[in-house]
N, C-alpha and C positions, 0 to 999 in steps of 0.2 A: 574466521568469522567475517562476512561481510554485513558490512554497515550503511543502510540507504537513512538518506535523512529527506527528508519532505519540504516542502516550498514553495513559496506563490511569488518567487523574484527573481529578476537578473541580480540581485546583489548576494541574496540569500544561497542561490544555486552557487557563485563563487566561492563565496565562505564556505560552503561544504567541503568545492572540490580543492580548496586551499587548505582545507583541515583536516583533508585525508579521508574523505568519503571514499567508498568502493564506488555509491551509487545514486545519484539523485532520484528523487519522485516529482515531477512539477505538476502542479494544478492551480485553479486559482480558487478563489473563493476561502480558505481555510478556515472561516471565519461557520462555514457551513458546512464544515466537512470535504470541502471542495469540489469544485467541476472541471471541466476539460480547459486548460489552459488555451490563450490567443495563440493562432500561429506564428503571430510575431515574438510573443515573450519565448514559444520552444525553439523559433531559427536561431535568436538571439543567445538563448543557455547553450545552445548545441554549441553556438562558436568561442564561445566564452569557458565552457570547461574540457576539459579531457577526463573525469571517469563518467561510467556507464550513468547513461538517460533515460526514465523510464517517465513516460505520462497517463496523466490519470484519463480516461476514457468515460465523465459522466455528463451527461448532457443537463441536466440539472439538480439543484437538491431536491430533498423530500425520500421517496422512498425507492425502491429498487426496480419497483415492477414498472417496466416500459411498454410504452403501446409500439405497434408496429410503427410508427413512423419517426419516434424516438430513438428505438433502433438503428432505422434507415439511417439517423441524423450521423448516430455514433459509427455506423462502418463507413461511411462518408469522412467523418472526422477521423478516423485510423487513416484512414487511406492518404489525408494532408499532412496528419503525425511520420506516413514511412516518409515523405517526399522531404523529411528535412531531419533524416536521421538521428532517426534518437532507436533506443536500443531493445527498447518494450512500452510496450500498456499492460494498463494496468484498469481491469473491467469487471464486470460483474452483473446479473440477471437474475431476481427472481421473480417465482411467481407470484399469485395473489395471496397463496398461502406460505410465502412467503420462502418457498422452497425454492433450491439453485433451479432455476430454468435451464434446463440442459442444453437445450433446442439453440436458443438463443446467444445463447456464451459458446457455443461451442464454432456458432458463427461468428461472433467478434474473433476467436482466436483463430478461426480458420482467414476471416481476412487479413488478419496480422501479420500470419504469416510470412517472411522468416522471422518475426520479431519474438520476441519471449513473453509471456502473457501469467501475468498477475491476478486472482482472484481478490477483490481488495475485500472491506470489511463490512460488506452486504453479507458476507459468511457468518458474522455472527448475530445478524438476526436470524439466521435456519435455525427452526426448531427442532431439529437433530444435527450435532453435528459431525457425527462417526457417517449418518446416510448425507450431510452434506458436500464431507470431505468424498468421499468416494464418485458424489457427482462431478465434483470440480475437478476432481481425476478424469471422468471421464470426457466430459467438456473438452480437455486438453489442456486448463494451465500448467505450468511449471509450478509456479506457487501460489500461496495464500496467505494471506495479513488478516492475523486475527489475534484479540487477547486470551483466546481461548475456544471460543464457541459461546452457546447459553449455557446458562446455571440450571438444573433440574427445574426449577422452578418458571423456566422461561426468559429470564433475566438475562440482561448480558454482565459479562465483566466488569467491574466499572476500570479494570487497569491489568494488563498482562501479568503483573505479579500477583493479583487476586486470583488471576485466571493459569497460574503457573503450572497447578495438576494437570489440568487440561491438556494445556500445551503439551505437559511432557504424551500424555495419553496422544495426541495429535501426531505427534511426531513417530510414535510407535507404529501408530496405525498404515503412517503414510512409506513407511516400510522402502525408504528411497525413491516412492515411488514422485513424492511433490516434496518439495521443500515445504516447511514451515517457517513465515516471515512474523519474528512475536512483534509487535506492535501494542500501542496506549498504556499513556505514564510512563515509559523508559526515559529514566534518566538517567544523571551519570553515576549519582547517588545509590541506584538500585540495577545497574544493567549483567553486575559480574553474579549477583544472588541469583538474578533470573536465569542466564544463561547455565550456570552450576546445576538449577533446577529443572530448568526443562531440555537441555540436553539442544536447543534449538543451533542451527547455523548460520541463522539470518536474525538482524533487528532491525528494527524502524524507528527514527523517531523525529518527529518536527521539534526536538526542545524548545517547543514553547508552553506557554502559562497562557492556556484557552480563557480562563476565566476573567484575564487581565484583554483577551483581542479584543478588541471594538473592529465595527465594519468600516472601511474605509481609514483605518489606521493600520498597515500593515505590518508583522513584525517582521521586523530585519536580524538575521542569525547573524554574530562574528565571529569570526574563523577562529577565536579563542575559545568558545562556546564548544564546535567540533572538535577541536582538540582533545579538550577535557572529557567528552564522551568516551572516544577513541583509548583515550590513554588509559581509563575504567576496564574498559573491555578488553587489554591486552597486558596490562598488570605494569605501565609504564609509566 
Protein backbone atom coordinates (compact mmCIF):
# COMPACT_ATOMS: atom_id res chain seq x y z
CA UNK A 1 0.00 0.00 0.00
CA UNK A 2 1.60 3.28 -0.67
CA UNK A 3 0.78 6.27 1.10
CA UNK A 4 1.15 10.07 -0.25
CA UNK A 5 0.12 12.73 2.02
CA UNK A 6 -0.32 16.21 0.78
CA UNK A 7 1.26 19.65 1.93
CA UNK A 8 1.81 23.40 1.57
CA UNK A 9 5.27 23.12 3.92
CA UNK A 10 8.90 22.56 4.54
CA UNK A 11 7.69 21.48 8.16
CA UNK A 12 4.72 19.53 7.09
CA UNK A 13 6.75 17.65 4.08
CA UNK A 14 9.10 16.51 7.07
CA UNK A 15 6.47 15.21 9.33
CA UNK A 16 5.38 13.10 6.47
CA UNK A 17 8.74 11.72 5.51
CA UNK A 18 9.52 11.27 9.39
CA UNK A 19 6.25 9.34 9.72
CA UNK A 20 6.80 7.01 7.19
CA UNK A 21 5.24 8.37 3.94
CA UNK A 22 5.98 6.42 0.75
CA UNK A 23 5.25 9.89 -1.01
CA UNK A 24 4.79 13.51 -0.66
CA UNK A 25 2.41 15.88 -2.75
CA UNK A 26 3.50 19.71 -2.38
CA UNK A 27 1.46 22.55 -3.50
CA UNK A 28 0.62 25.63 -1.95
CA UNK A 29 -2.41 27.20 -1.48
CA UNK A 30 -4.45 24.23 0.31
CA UNK A 31 -6.67 26.43 1.45
CA UNK A 32 -7.98 26.43 -2.34
CA UNK A 33 -7.34 23.38 -3.33
CA UNK A 34 -3.99 24.25 -4.25
CA UNK A 35 -1.41 25.51 -6.91
CA UNK A 36 2.04 24.96 -8.13
CA UNK A 37 4.21 25.30 -5.08
CA UNK A 38 7.46 28.27 -5.10
CA UNK A 39 10.62 26.71 -6.43
CA UNK A 40 12.17 27.66 -3.37
CA UNK A 41 9.65 25.75 -0.84
CA UNK A 42 10.18 22.35 -3.73
CA UNK A 43 14.41 22.88 -3.61
CA UNK A 44 13.93 23.11 -0.01
CA UNK A 45 11.45 19.59 0.57
CA UNK A 46 13.70 17.89 -2.01
CA UNK A 47 16.66 18.44 0.48
CA UNK A 48 14.95 17.97 3.49
CA UNK A 49 13.26 14.47 2.89
CA UNK A 50 14.17 11.20 1.27
CA UNK A 51 10.70 9.55 0.11
CA UNK A 52 9.30 10.14 -3.27
CA UNK A 53 8.21 13.96 -4.37
CA UNK A 54 5.54 14.75 -6.38
CA UNK A 55 4.24 18.42 -7.16
CA UNK A 56 1.12 19.79 -8.09
CA UNK A 57 1.23 21.44 -11.46
CA UNK A 58 -1.77 24.27 -11.30
CA UNK A 59 -1.23 27.56 -12.17
CA UNK A 60 -4.10 28.74 -10.47
CA UNK A 61 -7.45 28.08 -8.67
CA UNK A 62 -10.92 28.07 -10.04
CA UNK A 63 -11.51 25.70 -12.76
CA UNK A 64 -9.72 23.30 -15.02
CA UNK A 65 -10.03 24.64 -18.25
CA UNK A 66 -6.84 26.67 -19.27
CA UNK A 67 -6.25 28.94 -21.96
CA UNK A 68 -3.13 28.53 -24.15
CA UNK A 69 -1.01 30.55 -22.27
CA UNK A 70 -1.80 29.14 -18.94
CA UNK A 71 -0.68 25.98 -20.31
CA UNK A 72 2.50 27.56 -21.73
CA UNK A 73 2.86 28.87 -17.82
CA UNK A 74 2.50 25.23 -16.47
CA UNK A 75 5.13 23.27 -19.07
CA UNK A 76 7.42 26.22 -18.28
CA UNK A 77 6.85 25.36 -14.53
CA UNK A 78 7.31 21.33 -15.10
CA UNK A 79 10.34 22.22 -16.66
CA UNK A 80 11.81 24.21 -13.04
CA UNK A 81 10.00 21.29 -11.07
CA UNK A 82 12.50 18.58 -13.16
CA UNK A 83 15.63 21.05 -12.58
CA UNK A 84 15.32 20.37 -8.64
CA UNK A 85 14.29 16.85 -8.67
CA UNK A 86 11.44 15.79 -7.40
CA UNK A 87 9.96 12.52 -8.74
CA UNK A 88 6.42 13.57 -10.46
CA UNK A 89 3.59 16.12 -11.25
CA UNK A 90 0.90 15.92 -10.52
CA UNK A 91 -1.67 17.88 -13.72
CA UNK A 92 -4.64 17.79 -15.15
CA UNK A 93 -6.85 19.69 -18.30
CA UNK A 94 -10.14 19.93 -19.05
CA UNK A 95 -12.17 21.22 -21.37
CA UNK A 96 -15.10 23.62 -21.37
CA UNK A 97 -17.26 20.96 -21.12
CA UNK A 98 -15.53 19.93 -18.66
CA UNK A 99 -14.00 16.75 -20.33
CA UNK A 100 -10.28 15.39 -19.85
CA UNK A 101 -8.60 17.69 -22.59
CA UNK A 102 -6.55 15.05 -24.08
CA UNK A 103 -4.59 17.19 -26.30
CA UNK A 104 -3.32 19.27 -23.56
CA UNK A 105 -2.44 16.75 -20.61
CA UNK A 106 -1.05 14.65 -22.81
CA UNK A 107 1.53 17.45 -23.40
CA UNK A 108 2.21 18.35 -19.68
CA UNK A 109 3.12 14.51 -19.31
CA UNK A 110 5.02 14.41 -22.37
CA UNK A 111 7.12 17.35 -21.02
CA UNK A 112 7.60 15.60 -17.83
CA UNK A 113 8.98 13.20 -19.06
CA UNK A 114 11.07 10.93 -17.21
CA UNK A 115 8.86 12.13 -14.33
CA UNK A 116 5.67 10.09 -13.38
CA UNK A 117 2.49 11.99 -13.91
CA UNK A 118 -0.62 12.22 -11.77
CA UNK A 119 -4.10 13.08 -13.07
CA UNK A 120 -5.20 15.11 -9.90
CA UNK A 121 -8.92 15.66 -9.10
CA UNK A 122 -10.13 17.78 -12.14
CA UNK A 123 -11.21 13.84 -12.90
CA UNK A 124 -13.97 14.30 -10.90
CA UNK A 125 -15.70 16.95 -12.28
CA UNK A 126 -15.72 14.60 -15.96
CA UNK A 127 -19.14 14.03 -16.43
CA UNK A 128 -18.39 10.52 -17.29
CA UNK A 129 -16.00 8.92 -15.56
CA UNK A 130 -15.38 5.21 -17.14
CA UNK A 131 -15.01 7.89 -20.82
CA UNK A 132 -12.86 9.95 -18.49
CA UNK A 133 -10.62 7.37 -17.12
CA UNK A 134 -9.84 5.96 -20.40
CA UNK A 135 -8.84 9.45 -21.47
CA UNK A 136 -6.31 10.03 -18.80
CA UNK A 137 -5.04 6.60 -19.99
CA UNK A 138 -4.58 7.77 -23.03
CA UNK A 139 -3.07 11.22 -22.09
CA UNK A 140 -0.27 8.93 -20.56
CA UNK A 141 -0.70 9.26 -16.66
CA UNK A 142 0.30 6.72 -14.52
CA UNK A 143 -2.48 7.64 -12.17
CA UNK A 144 -5.31 9.42 -10.84
CA UNK A 145 -6.79 10.98 -7.54
CA UNK A 146 -10.18 10.82 -7.26
CA UNK A 147 -13.15 10.07 -4.54
CA UNK A 148 -14.60 8.22 -7.10
CA UNK A 149 -15.76 10.12 -10.16
CA UNK A 150 -19.43 11.88 -10.38
CA UNK A 151 -22.54 10.59 -8.92
CA UNK A 152 -25.33 9.68 -11.67
CA UNK A 153 -26.64 12.76 -10.94
CA UNK A 154 -23.53 14.83 -11.78
CA UNK A 155 -22.48 15.37 -8.33
CA UNK A 156 -19.17 14.71 -6.94
CA UNK A 157 -18.42 12.63 -3.99
CA UNK A 158 -18.48 14.51 -1.12
CA UNK A 159 -15.52 11.88 0.39
CA UNK A 160 -13.73 8.65 -1.05
CA UNK A 161 -15.81 6.41 1.37
CA UNK A 162 -19.03 7.89 -0.19
CA UNK A 163 -17.57 7.31 -3.46
CA UNK A 164 -16.22 3.78 -2.41
CA UNK A 165 -18.30 1.77 -5.28
CA UNK A 166 -16.86 3.77 -7.70
CA UNK A 167 -13.70 3.41 -6.86
CA UNK A 168 -13.88 -0.32 -6.57
CA UNK A 169 -15.64 0.16 -10.35
CA UNK A 170 -12.41 2.49 -11.22
CA UNK A 171 -10.06 0.25 -10.37
CA UNK A 172 -11.56 -2.66 -12.33
CA UNK A 173 -11.92 -0.83 -15.23
CA UNK A 174 -8.28 0.56 -15.09
CA UNK A 175 -7.42 -3.20 -15.45
CA UNK A 176 -3.50 -2.44 -14.36
CA UNK A 177 -3.59 -0.23 -16.87
CA UNK A 178 -3.37 3.35 -14.35
CA UNK A 179 -3.29 3.06 -10.63
CA UNK A 180 -6.13 4.37 -8.84
CA UNK A 181 -4.86 7.14 -6.08
CA UNK A 182 -8.52 7.13 -3.61
CA UNK A 183 -8.21 10.55 -2.20
CA UNK A 184 -10.98 13.16 0.12
CA UNK A 185 -11.86 12.46 3.78
CA UNK A 186 -9.28 9.57 4.30
CA UNK A 187 -8.56 9.39 7.61
CA UNK A 188 -7.05 7.16 10.01
CA UNK A 189 -10.59 6.50 11.45
CA UNK A 190 -11.75 5.19 8.00
CA UNK A 191 -8.73 4.32 5.67
CA UNK A 192 -8.69 0.10 6.39
CA UNK A 193 -12.90 0.07 5.50
CA UNK A 194 -12.05 2.02 2.29
CA UNK A 195 -9.03 0.14 1.24
CA UNK A 196 -11.04 -3.49 2.17
CA UNK A 197 -13.70 -1.81 -0.22
CA UNK A 198 -12.24 -0.68 -3.03
CA UNK A 199 -9.59 -3.00 -3.63
CA UNK A 200 -7.30 0.47 -4.21
CA UNK A 201 -3.29 0.55 -3.91
CA UNK A 202 -2.65 3.95 -3.40
CA UNK A 203 -4.31 6.75 -0.81
CA UNK A 204 -3.97 10.36 -0.41
CA UNK A 205 -4.48 12.36 2.23
CA UNK A 206 -3.64 15.92 3.66
CA UNK A 207 -5.12 14.99 7.34
CA UNK A 208 -6.30 18.02 7.75
CA UNK A 209 -9.92 19.45 9.01
CA UNK A 210 -10.45 22.01 5.65
CA UNK A 211 -13.19 23.43 7.43
CA UNK A 212 -11.06 24.51 10.46
CA UNK A 213 -8.01 26.21 7.48
CA UNK A 214 -8.23 29.89 7.33
CA UNK A 215 -6.07 31.53 4.41
CA UNK A 216 -2.80 32.69 5.67
CA UNK A 217 -3.00 30.33 8.72
CA UNK A 218 -1.31 27.22 7.51
CA UNK A 219 -1.69 23.80 8.97
CA UNK A 220 1.21 22.17 10.05
CA UNK A 221 1.06 17.99 10.14
CA UNK A 222 3.11 16.16 13.09
CA UNK A 223 4.86 13.27 12.53
CA UNK A 224 2.52 11.78 15.14
CA UNK A 225 -0.51 12.55 13.02
CA UNK A 226 1.37 10.12 10.04
CA UNK A 227 2.08 7.71 12.17
CA UNK A 228 -1.32 7.10 13.12
CA UNK A 229 -2.50 6.94 9.45
CA UNK A 230 0.21 4.52 8.59
CA UNK A 231 -0.43 2.28 11.48
CA UNK A 232 -4.61 2.26 10.28
CA UNK A 233 -3.46 1.14 7.02
CA UNK A 234 -1.06 -1.76 7.92
CA UNK A 235 -3.06 -3.19 11.00
CA UNK A 236 -0.14 -1.86 13.52
Amino acid sequence: MIVEICVDSLDSAIAADRGGADRVELCAQLEVGGVTPSATLVRDVRAAIKCKLHVLIRVRAGDFAYTGAEVATMLRQIEVMKSHGVDGVVIGVLDRNRRVDIADTHELVRRARPLTATFHRAFDQAPNSDRALNDVIVAGCERVLTTGGTKPDGAEYASAIEGADRLRALVKAGNGRIAVLAGGGIRAGNVAELIARTGVTEVHSSLIDYSALKPGSPFVLNETQVREFISAIRGQ
